[in-house]
N, C-alpha and C positions, 0 to 999 in steps of 0.2 A: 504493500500500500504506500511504499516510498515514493511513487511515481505521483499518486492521486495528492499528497501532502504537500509533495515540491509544487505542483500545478496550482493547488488552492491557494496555494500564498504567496504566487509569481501575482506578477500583473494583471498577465495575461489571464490567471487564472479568477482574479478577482473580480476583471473586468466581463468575463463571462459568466459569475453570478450575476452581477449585477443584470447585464442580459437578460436571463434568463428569469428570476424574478421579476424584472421590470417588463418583462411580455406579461406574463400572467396579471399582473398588476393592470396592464391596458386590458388585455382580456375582460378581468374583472371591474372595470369602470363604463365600457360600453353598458353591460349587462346591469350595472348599479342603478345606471343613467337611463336603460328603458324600463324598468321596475319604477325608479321614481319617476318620472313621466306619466303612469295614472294619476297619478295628485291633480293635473289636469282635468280628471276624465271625472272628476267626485268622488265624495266619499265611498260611496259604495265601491267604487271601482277600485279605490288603493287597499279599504278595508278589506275589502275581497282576495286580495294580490298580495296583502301580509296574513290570509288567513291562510291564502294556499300556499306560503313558505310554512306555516306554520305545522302543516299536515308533512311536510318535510324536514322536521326539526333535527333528523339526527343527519341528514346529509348535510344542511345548511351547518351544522356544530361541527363538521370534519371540514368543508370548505373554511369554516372561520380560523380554524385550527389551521391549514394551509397557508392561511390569508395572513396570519400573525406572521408564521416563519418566513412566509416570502417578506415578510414589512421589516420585520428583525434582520434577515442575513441582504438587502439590499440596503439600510441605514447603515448596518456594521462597516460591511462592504465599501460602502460609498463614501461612508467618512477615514476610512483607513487609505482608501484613493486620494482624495483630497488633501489627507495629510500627507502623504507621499510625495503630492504637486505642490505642495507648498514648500514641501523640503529639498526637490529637484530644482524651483525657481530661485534665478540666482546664486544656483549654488555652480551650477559647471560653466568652461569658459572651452572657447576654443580659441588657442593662442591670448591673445587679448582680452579678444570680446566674450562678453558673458551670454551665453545661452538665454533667451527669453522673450519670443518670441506669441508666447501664449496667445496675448491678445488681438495680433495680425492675423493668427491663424486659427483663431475660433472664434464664434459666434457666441452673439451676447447671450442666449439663453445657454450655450455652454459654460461661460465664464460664471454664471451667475447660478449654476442649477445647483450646487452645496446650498447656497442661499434661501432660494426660493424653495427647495427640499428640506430643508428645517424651519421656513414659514409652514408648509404646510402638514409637517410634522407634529408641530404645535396646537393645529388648527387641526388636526385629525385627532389629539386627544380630548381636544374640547367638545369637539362632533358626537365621539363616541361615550364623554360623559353626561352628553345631552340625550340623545335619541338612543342607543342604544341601552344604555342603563337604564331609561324609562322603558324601555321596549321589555329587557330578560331582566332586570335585576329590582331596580323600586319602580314597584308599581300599585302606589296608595289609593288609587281608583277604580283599579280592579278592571284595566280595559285589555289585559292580557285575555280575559274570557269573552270580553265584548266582540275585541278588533275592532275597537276607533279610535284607532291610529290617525287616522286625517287628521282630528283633532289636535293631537299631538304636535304632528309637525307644521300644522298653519299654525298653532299659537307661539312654536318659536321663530317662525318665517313673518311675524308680527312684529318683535323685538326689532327696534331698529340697531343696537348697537353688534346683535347675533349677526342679524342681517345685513351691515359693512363687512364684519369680519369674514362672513361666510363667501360674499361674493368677491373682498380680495384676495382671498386664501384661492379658491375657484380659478380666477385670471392669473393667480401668479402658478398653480398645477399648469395651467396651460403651457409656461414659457418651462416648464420643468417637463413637460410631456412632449414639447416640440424636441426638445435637444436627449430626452430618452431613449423615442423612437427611432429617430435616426442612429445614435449611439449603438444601439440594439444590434438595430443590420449592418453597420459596422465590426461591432464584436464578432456577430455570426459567419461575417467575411463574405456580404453582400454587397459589394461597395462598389461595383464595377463601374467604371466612369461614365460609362451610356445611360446605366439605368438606375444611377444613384442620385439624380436630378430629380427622379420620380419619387422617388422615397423618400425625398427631402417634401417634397410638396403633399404628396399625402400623409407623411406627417404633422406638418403645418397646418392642413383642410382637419384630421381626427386631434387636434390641439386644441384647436377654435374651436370643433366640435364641443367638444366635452365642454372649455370652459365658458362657452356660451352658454349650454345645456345646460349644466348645474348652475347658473345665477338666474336663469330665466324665472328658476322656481321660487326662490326668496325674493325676488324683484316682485314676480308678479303678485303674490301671495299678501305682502305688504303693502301692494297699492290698492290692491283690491278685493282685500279682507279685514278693511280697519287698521292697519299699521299705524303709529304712531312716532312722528320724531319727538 
């Protein structure tokens, strides 16, 4: 297992968790994204769509279990890369000149995606101690029997101060999804120069996507369920 150890703690090896996690992660945000998307459609229709996850609780508790580890070994991952780029920059020279070059030769959502990947870090423990802790953990109204959940999530899509947070956190996922995606098929060794123009741009289109999609909901929900500045 000497081969598999050297590989996980090269670069190269790091850099293809990250990959790899970080597909599953996009994977699981389309699907996040058309689940929430009934909230549109009324109560009925979202309470419906959390009662039939619900009828599937034990698969849904193995994906969440999945969905941790991918979230843990792609932070671990990602800030062990970061710190390595931090300690590369600057530090070698050739003859003279020092190596550093980073910012000519990457994009701002690369430059910036340690950053924007620990805004939304932050904002996904907040997520999860709003909505899901009411959802599996306290639940003082007893609407785990009910399933009205709509409830739930239009009265925090009310909060105007959730509701900034949620929709910067949202726009900045995108600029951290743009420079993901493309990383991804990079790692994977998709990068061929004919057809890696394409892959930049449908990345960019499922970036926008997403972080359109998820602010659509707290924007709309707050203008036009009573929100309050």
């Amino acid at each position: 297992m000497s081969w598999l150890s050297k590989f996980l703690t090269s670069s190269i090896g790091k850099k293809f968790i990250m990959a790899v996690t970080g597909s599953f992660l996009l994977i699981f945000l389309i699907i996040h994204l058309i689940g929430n998307f009934t909230l549109f459609f009324g109560p009925n229709t979202f309470n419906g769509y959390v009662k039939t996850l619900d009828v599937i609780k034990p698969l849904i508790r193995v994906i969440e279990v999945v969905l941790l580890a991918a979230f843990v070994f792609h932070i671990f991952y990602g800030t062990l890369l970061w710190l390595e780029d931090k300690k590369m920059q600057g530090g070698k020279f050739i003859g003279k000149y020092r190596i550093n070059a980073s910012r000519q030769n990457s994009s701002f959502s690369s430059r910036t995606s340690f950053v924007t990947g620990s805004i939304v870090f932050i904002f996904l423990v907040l997520h999860l101690g709003t909505f899901f802790w009411r959802f599996n953990v306290h639940d003082p109204e007893g609407l785990a029997n009910t399933h009205e959940y709509f409830n739930i999530v239009t009265g925090f899509f009310q909060i105007w101060w959730y509701v900034a947070l949620y929709v910067i956190a949202v726009l900045l996922l995108g600029f951290h999804l743009n420079h993901g995606f493309q990383s991804a098929f990079q790692t994977f060794g998709w990068n061929n120069k004919k057809y890696f123009p394409l892959v930049q741009k449908i990345g960019t289109i499922y970036a926008i996507i997403m972080a359109l999609g998820f602010a659509s909901m707290p924007i709309y929900f707050f203008f036009f369920y009573g929100g309050n500045l």
